[in-house]
C-alpha positions as CSV (number, residue, x, y, z in Angstrom):
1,X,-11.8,13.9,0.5
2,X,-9.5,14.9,-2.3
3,X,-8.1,12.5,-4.5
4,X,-4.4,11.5,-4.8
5,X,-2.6,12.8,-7.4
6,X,-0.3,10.4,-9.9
7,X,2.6,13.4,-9.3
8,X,2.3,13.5,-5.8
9,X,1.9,9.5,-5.4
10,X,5.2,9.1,-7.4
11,X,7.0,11.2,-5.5
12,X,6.1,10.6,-2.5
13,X,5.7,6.7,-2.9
14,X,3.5,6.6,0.5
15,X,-0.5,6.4,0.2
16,X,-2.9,5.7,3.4
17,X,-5.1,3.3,3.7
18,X,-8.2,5.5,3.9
19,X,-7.1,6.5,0.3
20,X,-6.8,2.9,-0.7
21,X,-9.9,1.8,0.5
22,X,-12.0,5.1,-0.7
23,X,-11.0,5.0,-4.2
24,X,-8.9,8.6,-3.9
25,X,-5.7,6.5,-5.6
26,X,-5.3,5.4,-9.0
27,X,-2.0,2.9,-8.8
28,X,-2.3,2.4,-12.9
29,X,0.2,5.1,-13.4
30,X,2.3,4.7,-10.5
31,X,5.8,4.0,-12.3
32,X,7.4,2.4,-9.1
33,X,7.5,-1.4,-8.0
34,X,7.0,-0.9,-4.1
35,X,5.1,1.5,-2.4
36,X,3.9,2.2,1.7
37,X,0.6,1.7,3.2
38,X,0.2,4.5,5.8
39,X,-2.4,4.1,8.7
40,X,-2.9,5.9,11.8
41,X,-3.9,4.4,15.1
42,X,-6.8,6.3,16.0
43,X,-7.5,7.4,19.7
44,X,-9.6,3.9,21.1
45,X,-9.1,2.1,18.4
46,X,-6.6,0.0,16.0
47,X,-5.0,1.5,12.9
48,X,-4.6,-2.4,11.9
49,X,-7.7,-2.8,10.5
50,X,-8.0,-0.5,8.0
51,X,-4.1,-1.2,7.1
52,X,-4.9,-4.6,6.6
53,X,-8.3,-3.9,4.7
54,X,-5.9,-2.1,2.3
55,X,-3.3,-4.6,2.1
56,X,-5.7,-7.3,1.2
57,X,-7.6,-5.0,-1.3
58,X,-4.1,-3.6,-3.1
59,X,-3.8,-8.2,-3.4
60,X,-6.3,-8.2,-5.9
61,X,-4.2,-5.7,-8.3
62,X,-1.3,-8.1,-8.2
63,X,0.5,-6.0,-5.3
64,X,1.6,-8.4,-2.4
65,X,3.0,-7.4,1.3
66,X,6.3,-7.4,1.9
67,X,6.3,-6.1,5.7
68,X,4.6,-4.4,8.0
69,X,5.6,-2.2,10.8
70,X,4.8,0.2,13.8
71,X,6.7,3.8,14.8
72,X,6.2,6.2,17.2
73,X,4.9,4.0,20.1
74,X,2.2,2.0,17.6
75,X,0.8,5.0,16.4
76,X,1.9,4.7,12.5
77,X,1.5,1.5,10.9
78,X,3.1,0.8,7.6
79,X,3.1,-1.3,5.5
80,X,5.3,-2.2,2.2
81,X,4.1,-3.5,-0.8
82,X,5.7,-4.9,-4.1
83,X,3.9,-5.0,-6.9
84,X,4.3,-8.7,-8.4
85,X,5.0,-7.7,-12.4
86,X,3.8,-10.2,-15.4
87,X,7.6,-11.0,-16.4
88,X,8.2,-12.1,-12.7
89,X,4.7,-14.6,-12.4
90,X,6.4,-16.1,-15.6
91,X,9.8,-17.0,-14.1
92,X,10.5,-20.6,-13.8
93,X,12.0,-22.3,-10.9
94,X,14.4,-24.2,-13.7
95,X,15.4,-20.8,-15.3
């Protein structure tokens, strides 16, 4: 498997989770706040899995999930992210 390139990530602002999870992305240079989570539901089996596997790896890099959705009958599942910046975690309730 090839890796994701920064160029093509930017642009295209949609990774899958089998990229995610096998280390093909490098999100350090991605110059965007939210981003997609793409999965496919494979023939006999449930594209949620490795979606959320992705979702709750991408957490640990300060990216949270914003939504998730199905199109196409189930068969592409999405989900958004947003990645949580350092000036936001330091925004007080008071101002």
């Amino acid at each position: 498997m090839s890796l994701v390139s920064p160029q093509q990530l930017a642009q295209e602002r949609v990774v899958t989770a089998e990229a995610v999870l096998g280390g093909r992305v490098d999100l350090d240079a991605y110059p965007h706040r939210h981003l997609v989570v793409a999965a496919r539901h494979p023939w006999g089996g449930s594209g949620f899995r490795p979606l959320m596997e992705a979702v709750e790896h991408l957490s640990y890099y300060d990216w949270e999930l914003v939504s998730v959705t199905s199109v196409g009958d189930g068969h592409n599942l999405y989900a958004f992210m947003r990645r949580v910046t350092a000036s936001m975690t330091g925004i007080s309730a008071s101002g």
